[in-house]
C-alpha positions, 0 to 999 in steps of 0.5 A: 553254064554252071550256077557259081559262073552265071552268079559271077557273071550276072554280078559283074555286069551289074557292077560295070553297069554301074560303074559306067553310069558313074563314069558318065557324070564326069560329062555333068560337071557343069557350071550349075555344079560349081555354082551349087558349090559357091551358093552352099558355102556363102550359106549361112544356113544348112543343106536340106536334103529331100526325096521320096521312095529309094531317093530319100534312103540316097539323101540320108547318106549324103546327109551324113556325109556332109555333116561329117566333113564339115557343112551342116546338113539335115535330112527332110522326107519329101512326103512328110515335108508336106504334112508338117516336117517343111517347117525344118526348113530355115530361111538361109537354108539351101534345100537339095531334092532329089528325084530319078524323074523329077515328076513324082507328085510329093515333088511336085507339091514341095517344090512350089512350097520351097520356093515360096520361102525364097529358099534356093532349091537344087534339083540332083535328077536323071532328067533336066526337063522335068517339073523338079529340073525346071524349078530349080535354081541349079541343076546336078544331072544323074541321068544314066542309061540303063538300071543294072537290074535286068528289067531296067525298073528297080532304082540301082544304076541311078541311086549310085549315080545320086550318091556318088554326085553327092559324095563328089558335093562334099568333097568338094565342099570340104576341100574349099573349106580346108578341112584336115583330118584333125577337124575330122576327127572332131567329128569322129571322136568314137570311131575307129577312124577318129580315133586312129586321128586323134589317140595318142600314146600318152591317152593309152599306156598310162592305163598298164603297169609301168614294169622296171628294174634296174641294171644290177637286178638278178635274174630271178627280180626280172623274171618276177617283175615281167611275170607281176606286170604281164605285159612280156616285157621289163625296163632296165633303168638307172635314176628313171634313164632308160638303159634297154628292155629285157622281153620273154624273148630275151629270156628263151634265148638267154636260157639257150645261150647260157648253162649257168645262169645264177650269177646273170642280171639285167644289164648281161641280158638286156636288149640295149636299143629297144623300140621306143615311142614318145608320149605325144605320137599318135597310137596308130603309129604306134601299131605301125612301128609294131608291124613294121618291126614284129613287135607287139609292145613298145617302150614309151619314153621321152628324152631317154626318160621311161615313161611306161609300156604300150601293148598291142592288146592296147589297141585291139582295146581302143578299136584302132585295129 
């Protein structure tokens, strides 16, 4: 077997492995599951996240990911739990540890200390009838079979079935919680993904140029008003009412469709229905009315009234592309 095929092929098994694995937790949705899901959100506390080794790295991620859909979570390594860090743990607090055995022995020095707090403990393990799974209150079952590494030892099956029960916690959690992609946005306000939630046209065009000119102007004043502004483009107004746009497209074909163009002005060839967008739509719709129509600048309006001109470079800028 060629090296490229044995490469492919060493990779698809390790991915259905996995996937397989996933595939079996549907099985684990249990009663413990939704109990798990009612004890955190009548919580007036946060979600502690704990583990050890490759577990812990898994419990950082669904940290993260439940700090970004709504319920507060913190990350507490289960070693450094028992040097100092468990004084994180708050009374109202609900601590999820995570373990592929349940029996390694920075859990089984935490656990005891948890529960001595009354804090209520979820044990997320591949293996129910461990220490970790016979102490807690609640029990999230990740067993899987079989590591995708070939020699059935390095964490890999069993770390995507941890995250992925994780991620099905807070999308739930979310869900109950009725959190929209607004209140996710909240919580995004400098990424891309919060941005195409939030930004608005009005929050992006009033950094161009705002180029115009009116219906009776020549030729040469749209020239130099497309040309000064240099965004392709030129409202044609009359008393700030849009009458159509004039681009550098509309130039080349005047100049192909004309042999004399000294008496030519803005209204003999303007592009009477442009695209436009009004001020309060979000930027992301926007970039889609630019793809949909081929267009890379937009006509910002409201009521007919110009407002200014929106670009494609615009959101290029803003990270939205």
């Amino acid at each position: 077997m060629a090296l490229a095929d044995e490469i492919k092929k060493n990779a698809i098994e390790a991915l259905k492995i996995e996937a397989q694995s996933v595939e079996q937790l549907i099985a684990f949705i249990n009663d413990d599951f939704v109990n798990t899901i009612d004890l955190i959100l009548k919580s007036n506390g946060r979600v502690v996240v704990t583990g050890i080794g490759k577990s812990a790295i898994i419990a950082q991620k669904i940290v993260a990911t439940l700090n970004s859909t709504g319920t507060p979570a913190i990350f507490m390594h289960a070693a450094d739990a028992i040097h100092g860090d468990l004084g994180n743990v708050q009374q109202d607090d609900v601590v999820i540890c995570i373990s592929k055995s349940g029996n390694t022995p920075e859990i089984k020095v935490l656990v005891p200390l948890v529960k001595s707090f009354d804090n209520k403990l979820i044990a997320i393990t591949g293996n129910p009838d461990s220490f970790l799974g016979k102490q807690a209150h609640f029990i999230l079952n990740t067993f899987v079979e079989t590591e995708a590494c070939p020699n059935n030892l390095a964490p890999t099956s069993s770390t995507t079935a941890q995250m992925a029960m994780g991620d099905a916690l807070a999308v739930c959690l979310l869900k109950q919680r009725g959190f929209t992609d607004k209140d996710f946005a909240k919580y995004h306000p400098g990424g891309a993904l919060g941005k195409k939630l939030y930004l608005r046209v009005a929050d992006v065009y009033i950094n161009n140029a705002k180029p115009q000119v009116e219906s009776k102007h020549s030729l040469k004043d749209v020239i130099i008003e497309i040309s000064s502004k240099r965004l392709g483009i030129t409202a044609v107004v009359e008393n700030e009412k849009l009458l159509g746009v004039v681009t550098d497209g509309d130039l080349r074909r005047m100049l192909e469709k004309n042999q004399d163009i000294t008496t030519l002005t803005a209204q003999d060839i303007m592009s009477k229905t442009p695209k436009t967008i009004e001020p309060e739509t979000l930027a992301i719709e926007a970039l889609h009315l630019m793809e949909n129509n081929n267009i890379t600048q937009l006509i910002v309006a409201e009521n007919n009234n110009y407002l200014g001109v929106i670009h494609l470079h615009d959101l290029l800028k803003e990270g939205i592309i």
